[in-house]
N, CA, C and O atoms as a GROMACS GRO file, in nm:
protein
  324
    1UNK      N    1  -1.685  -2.222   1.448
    1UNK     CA    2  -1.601  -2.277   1.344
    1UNK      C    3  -1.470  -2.197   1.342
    1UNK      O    4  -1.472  -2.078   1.308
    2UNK      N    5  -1.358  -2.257   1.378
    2UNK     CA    6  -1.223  -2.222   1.334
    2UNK      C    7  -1.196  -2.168   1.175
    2UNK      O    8  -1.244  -2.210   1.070
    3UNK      N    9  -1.091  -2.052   1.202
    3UNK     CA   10  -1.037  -2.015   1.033
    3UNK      C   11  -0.882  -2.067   1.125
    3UNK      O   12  -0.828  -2.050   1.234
    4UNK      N   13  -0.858  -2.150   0.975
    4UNK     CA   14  -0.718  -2.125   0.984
    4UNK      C   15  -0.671  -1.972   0.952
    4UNK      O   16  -0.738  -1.884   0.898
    5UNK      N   17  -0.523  -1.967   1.006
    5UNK     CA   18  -0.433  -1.871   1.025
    5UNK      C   19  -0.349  -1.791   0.854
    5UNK      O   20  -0.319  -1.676   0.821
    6UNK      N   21  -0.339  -1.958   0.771
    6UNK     CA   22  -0.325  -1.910   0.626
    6UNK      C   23  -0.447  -1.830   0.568
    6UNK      O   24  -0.450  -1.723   0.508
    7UNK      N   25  -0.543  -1.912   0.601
    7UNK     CA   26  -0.646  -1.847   0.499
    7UNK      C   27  -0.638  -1.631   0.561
    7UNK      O   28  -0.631  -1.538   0.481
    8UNK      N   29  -0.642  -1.621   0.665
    8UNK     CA   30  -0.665  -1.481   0.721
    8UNK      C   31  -0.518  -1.420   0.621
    8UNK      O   32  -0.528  -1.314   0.558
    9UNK      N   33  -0.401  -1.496   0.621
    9UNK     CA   34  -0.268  -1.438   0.539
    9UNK      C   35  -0.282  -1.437   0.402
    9UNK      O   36  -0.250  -1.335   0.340
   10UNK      N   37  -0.338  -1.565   0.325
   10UNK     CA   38  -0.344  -1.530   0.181
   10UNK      C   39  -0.436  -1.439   0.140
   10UNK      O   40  -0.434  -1.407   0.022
   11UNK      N   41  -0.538  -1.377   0.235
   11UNK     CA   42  -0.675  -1.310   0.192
   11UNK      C   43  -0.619  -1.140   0.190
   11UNK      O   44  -0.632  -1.048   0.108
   12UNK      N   45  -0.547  -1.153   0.330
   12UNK     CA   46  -0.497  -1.027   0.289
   12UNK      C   47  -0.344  -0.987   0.178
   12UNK      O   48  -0.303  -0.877   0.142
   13UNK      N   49  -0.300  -1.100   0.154
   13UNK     CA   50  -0.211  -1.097   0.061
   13UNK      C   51  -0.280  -1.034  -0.104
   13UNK      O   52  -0.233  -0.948  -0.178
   14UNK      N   53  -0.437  -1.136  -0.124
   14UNK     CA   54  -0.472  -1.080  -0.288
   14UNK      C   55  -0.533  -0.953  -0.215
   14UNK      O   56  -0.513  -0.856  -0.289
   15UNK      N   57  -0.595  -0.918  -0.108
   15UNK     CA   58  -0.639  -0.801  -0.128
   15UNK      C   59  -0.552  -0.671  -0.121
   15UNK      O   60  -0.582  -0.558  -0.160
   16UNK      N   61  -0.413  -0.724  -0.048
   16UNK     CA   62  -0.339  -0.538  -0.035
   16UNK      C   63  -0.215  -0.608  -0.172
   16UNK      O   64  -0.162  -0.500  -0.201
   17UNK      N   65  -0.169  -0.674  -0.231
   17UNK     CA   66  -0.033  -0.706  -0.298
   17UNK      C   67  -0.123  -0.765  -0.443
   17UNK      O   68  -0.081  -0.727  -0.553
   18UNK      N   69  -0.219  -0.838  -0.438
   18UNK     CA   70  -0.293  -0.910  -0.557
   18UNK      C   71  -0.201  -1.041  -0.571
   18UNK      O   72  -0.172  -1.100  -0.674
   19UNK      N   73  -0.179  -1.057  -0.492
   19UNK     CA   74  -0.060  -1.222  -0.533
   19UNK      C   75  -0.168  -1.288  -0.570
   19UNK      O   76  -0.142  -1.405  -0.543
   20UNK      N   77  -0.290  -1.283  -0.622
   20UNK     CA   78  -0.356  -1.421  -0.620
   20UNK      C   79  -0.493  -1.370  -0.712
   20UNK      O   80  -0.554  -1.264  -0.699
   21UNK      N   81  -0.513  -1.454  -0.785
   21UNK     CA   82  -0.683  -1.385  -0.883
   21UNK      C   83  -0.811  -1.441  -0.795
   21UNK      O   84  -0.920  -1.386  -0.813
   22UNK      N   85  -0.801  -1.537  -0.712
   22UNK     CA   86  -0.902  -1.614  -0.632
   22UNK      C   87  -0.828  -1.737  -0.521
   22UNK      O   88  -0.721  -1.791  -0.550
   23UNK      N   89  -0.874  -1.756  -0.443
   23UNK     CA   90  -0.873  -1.846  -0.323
   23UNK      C   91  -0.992  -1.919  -0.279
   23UNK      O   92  -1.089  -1.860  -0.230
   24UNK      N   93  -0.986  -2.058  -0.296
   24UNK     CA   94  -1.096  -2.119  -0.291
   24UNK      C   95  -1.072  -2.219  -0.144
   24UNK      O   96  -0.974  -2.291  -0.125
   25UNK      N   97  -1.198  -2.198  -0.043
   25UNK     CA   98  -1.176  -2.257   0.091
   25UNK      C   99  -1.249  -2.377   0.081
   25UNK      O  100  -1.306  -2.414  -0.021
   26UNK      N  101  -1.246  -2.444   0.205
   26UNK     CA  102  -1.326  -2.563   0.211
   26UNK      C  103  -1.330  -2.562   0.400
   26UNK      O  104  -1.267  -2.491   0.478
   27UNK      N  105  -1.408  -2.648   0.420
   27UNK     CA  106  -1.436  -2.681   0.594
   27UNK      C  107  -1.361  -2.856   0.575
   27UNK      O  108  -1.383  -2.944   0.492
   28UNK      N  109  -1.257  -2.848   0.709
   28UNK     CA  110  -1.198  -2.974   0.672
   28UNK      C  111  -1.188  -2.973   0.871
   28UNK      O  112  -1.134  -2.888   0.943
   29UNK      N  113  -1.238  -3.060   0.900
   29UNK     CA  114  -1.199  -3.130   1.046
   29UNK      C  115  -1.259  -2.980   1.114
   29UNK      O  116  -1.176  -2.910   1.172
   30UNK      N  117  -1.412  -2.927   1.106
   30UNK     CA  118  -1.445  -2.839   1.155
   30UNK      C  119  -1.310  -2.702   1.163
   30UNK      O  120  -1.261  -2.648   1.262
   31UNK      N  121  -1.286  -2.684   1.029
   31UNK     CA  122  -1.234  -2.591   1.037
   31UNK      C  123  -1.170  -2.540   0.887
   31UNK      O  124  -1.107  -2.603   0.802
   32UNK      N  125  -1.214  -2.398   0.892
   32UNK     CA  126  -1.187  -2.345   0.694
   32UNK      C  127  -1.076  -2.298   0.646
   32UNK      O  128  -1.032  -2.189   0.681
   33UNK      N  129  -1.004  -2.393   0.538
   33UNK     CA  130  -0.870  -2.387   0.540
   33UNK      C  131  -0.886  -2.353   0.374
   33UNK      O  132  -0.988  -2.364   0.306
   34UNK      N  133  -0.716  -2.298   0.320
   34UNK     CA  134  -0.752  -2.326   0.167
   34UNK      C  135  -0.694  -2.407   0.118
   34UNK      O  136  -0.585  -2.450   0.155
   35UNK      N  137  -0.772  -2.450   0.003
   35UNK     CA  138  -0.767  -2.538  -0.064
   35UNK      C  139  -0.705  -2.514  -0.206
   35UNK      O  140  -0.634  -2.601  -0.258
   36UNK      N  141  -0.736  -2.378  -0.278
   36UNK     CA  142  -0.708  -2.338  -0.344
   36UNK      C  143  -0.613  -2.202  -0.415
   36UNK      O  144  -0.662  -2.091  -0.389
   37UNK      N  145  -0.497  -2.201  -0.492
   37UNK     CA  146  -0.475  -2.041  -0.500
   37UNK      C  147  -0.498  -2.015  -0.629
   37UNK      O  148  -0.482  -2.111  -0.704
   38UNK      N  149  -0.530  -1.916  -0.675
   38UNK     CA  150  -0.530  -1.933  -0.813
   38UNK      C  151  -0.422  -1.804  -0.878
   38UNK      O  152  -0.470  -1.692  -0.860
   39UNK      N  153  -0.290  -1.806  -0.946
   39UNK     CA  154  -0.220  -1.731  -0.932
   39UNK      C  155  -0.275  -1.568  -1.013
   39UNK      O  156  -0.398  -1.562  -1.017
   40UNK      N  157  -0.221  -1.472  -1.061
   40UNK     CA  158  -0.255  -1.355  -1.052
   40UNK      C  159  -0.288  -1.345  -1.223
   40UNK      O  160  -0.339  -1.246  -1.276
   41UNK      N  161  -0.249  -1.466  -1.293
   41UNK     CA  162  -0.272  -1.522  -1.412
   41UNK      C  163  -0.403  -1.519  -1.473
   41UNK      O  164  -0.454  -1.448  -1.559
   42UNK      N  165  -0.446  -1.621  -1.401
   42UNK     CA  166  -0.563  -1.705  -1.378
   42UNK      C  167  -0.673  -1.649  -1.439
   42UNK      O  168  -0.663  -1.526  -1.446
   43UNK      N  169  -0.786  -1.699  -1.490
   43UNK     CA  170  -0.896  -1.649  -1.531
   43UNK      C  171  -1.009  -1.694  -1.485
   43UNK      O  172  -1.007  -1.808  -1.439
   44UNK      N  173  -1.126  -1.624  -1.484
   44UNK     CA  174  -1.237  -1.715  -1.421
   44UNK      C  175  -1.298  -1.838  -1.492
   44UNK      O  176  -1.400  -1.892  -1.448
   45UNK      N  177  -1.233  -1.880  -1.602
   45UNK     CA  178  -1.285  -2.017  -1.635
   45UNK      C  179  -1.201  -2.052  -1.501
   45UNK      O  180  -1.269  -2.069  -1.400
   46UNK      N  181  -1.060  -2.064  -1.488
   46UNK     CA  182  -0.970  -2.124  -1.421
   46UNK      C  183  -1.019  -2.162  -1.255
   46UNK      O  184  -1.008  -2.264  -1.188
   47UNK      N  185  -1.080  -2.022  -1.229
   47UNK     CA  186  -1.172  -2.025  -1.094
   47UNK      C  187  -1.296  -2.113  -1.129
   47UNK      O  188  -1.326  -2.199  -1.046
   48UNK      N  189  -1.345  -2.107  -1.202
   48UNK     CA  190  -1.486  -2.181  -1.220
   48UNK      C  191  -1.460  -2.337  -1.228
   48UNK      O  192  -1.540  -2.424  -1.192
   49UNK      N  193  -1.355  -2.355  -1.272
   49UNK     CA  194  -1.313  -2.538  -1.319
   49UNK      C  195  -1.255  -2.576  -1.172
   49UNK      O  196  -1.260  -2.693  -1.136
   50UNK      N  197  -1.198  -2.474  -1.086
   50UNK     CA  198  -1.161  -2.550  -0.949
   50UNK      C  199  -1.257  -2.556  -0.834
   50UNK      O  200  -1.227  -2.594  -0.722
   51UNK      N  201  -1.382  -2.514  -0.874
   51UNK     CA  202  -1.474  -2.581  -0.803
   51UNK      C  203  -1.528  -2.693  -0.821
   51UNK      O  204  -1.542  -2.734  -0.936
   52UNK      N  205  -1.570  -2.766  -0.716
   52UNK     CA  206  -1.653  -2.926  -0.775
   52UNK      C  207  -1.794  -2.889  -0.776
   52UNK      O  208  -1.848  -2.792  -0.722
   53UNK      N  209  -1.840  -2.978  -0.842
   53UNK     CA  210  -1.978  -2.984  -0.845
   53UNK      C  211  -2.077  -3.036  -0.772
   53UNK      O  212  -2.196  -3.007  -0.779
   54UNK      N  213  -2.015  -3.128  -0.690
   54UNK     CA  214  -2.133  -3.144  -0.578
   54UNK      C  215  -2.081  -3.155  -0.416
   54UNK      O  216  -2.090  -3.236  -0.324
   55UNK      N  217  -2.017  -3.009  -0.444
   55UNK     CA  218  -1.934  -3.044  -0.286
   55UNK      C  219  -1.969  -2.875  -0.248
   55UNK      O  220  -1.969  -2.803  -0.348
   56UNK      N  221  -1.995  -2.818  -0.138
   56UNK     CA  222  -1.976  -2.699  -0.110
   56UNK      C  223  -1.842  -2.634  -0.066
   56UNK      O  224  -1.758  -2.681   0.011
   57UNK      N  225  -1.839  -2.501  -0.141
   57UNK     CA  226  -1.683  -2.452  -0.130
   57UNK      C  227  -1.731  -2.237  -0.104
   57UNK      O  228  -1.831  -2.171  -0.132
   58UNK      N  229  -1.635  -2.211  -0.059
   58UNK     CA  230  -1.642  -2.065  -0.038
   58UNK      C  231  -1.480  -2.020  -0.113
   58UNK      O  232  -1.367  -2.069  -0.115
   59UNK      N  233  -1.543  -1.910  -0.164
   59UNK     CA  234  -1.415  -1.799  -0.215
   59UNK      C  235  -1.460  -1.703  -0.232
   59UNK      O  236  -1.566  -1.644  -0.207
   60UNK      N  237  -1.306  -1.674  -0.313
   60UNK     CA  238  -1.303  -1.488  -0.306
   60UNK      C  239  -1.235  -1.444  -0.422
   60UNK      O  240  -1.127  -1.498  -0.446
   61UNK      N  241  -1.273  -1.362  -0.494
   61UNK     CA  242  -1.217  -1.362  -0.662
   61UNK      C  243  -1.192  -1.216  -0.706
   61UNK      O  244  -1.273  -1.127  -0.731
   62UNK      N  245  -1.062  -1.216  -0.708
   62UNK     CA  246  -0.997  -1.067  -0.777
   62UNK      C  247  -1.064  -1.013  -0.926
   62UNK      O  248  -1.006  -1.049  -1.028
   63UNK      N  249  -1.193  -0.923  -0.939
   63UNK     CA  250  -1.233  -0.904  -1.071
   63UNK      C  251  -1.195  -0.811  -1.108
   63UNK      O  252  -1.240  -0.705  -1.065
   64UNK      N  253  -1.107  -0.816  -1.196
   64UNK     CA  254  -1.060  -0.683  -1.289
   64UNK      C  255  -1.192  -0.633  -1.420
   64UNK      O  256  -1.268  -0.703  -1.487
   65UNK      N  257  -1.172  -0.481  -1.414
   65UNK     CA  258  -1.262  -0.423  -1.504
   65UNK      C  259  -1.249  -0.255  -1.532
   65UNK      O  260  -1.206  -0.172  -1.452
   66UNK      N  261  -1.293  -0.233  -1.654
   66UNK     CA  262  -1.304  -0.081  -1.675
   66UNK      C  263  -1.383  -0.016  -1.709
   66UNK      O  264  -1.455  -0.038  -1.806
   67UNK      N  265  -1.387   0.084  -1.634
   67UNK     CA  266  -1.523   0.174  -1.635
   67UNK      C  267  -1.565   0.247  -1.775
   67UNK      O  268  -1.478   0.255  -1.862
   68UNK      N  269  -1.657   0.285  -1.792
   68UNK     CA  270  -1.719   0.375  -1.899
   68UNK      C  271  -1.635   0.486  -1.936
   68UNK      O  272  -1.592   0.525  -2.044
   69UNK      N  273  -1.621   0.533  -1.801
   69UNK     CA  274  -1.492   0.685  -1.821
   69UNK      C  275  -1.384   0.608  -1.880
   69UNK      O  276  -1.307   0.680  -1.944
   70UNK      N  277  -1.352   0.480  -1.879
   70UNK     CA  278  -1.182   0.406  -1.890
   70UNK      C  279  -1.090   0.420  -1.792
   70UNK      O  280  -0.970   0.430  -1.818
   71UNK      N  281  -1.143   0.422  -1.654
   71UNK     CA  282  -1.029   0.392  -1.518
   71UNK      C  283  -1.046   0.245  -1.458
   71UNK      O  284  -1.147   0.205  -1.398
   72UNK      N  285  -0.940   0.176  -1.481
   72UNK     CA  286  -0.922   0.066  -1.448
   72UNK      C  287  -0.950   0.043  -1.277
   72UNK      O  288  -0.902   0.103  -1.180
   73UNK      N  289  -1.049  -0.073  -1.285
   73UNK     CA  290  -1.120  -0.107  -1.100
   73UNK      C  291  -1.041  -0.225  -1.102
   73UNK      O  292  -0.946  -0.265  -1.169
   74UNK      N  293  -1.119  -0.276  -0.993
   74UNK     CA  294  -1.060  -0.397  -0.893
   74UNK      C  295  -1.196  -0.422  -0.830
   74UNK      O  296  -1.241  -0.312  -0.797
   75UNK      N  297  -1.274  -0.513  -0.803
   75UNK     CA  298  -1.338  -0.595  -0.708
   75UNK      C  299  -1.350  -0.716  -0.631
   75UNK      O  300  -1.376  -0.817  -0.696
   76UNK      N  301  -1.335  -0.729  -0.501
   76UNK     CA  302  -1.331  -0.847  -0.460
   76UNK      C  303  -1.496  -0.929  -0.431
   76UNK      O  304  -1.575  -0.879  -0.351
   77UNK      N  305  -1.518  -1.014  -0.483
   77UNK     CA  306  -1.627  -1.101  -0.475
   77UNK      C  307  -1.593  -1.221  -0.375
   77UNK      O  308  -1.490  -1.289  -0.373
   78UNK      N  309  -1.701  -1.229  -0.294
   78UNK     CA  310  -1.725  -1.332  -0.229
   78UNK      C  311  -1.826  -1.425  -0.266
   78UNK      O  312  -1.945  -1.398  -0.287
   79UNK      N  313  -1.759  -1.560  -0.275
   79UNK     CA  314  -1.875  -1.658  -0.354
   79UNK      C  315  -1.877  -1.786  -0.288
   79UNK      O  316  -1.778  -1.860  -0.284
   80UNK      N  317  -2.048  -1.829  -0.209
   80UNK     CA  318  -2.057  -1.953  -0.178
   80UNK      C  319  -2.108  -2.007  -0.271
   80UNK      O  320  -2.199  -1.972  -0.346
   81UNK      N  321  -2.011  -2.148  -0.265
   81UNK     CA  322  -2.110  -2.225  -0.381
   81UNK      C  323  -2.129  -2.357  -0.309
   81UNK      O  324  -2.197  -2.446  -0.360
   0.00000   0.00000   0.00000
């Protein structure tokens, strides 16, 4: 299976710059392109409502959070749905 060439550029775009809260892919003509950006805004309802419900989709979701001590993280999640 082919990746497109964007998806490898926007992935490393949210992971080193954060341009993006999630990116949602799809397989289109044997090959995984995106479909989705979700800007740096965005919330995970916002990610959760741009998936469909009876279609399979892959992403990747910028989770912001703070620790017990209070130092602000970052995680990237990968999610098939």
């Amino acid at each position: 299976m082919a990746v497109n060439d964007e998806c490898k550029l926007k992935f490393q775009a949210l992971k080193s710059k954060r341009n993006y809260r999630f990116i949602v892919f799809k397989i289109e003509d044997r090959q995984v392109v995106v479909e989705k950006l979700g800007g740096p805004e965005e919330t995970y309802d916002d990610f959760h409502a741009s998936l469909p419900e009876d279609e399979c989709r892959y992403a990747v979701y910028d989770f912001d959070f703070v620790t017990d001590e209070s130092c602000q993280k970052s995680k990237i999640f990968f999610v098939a749905w």
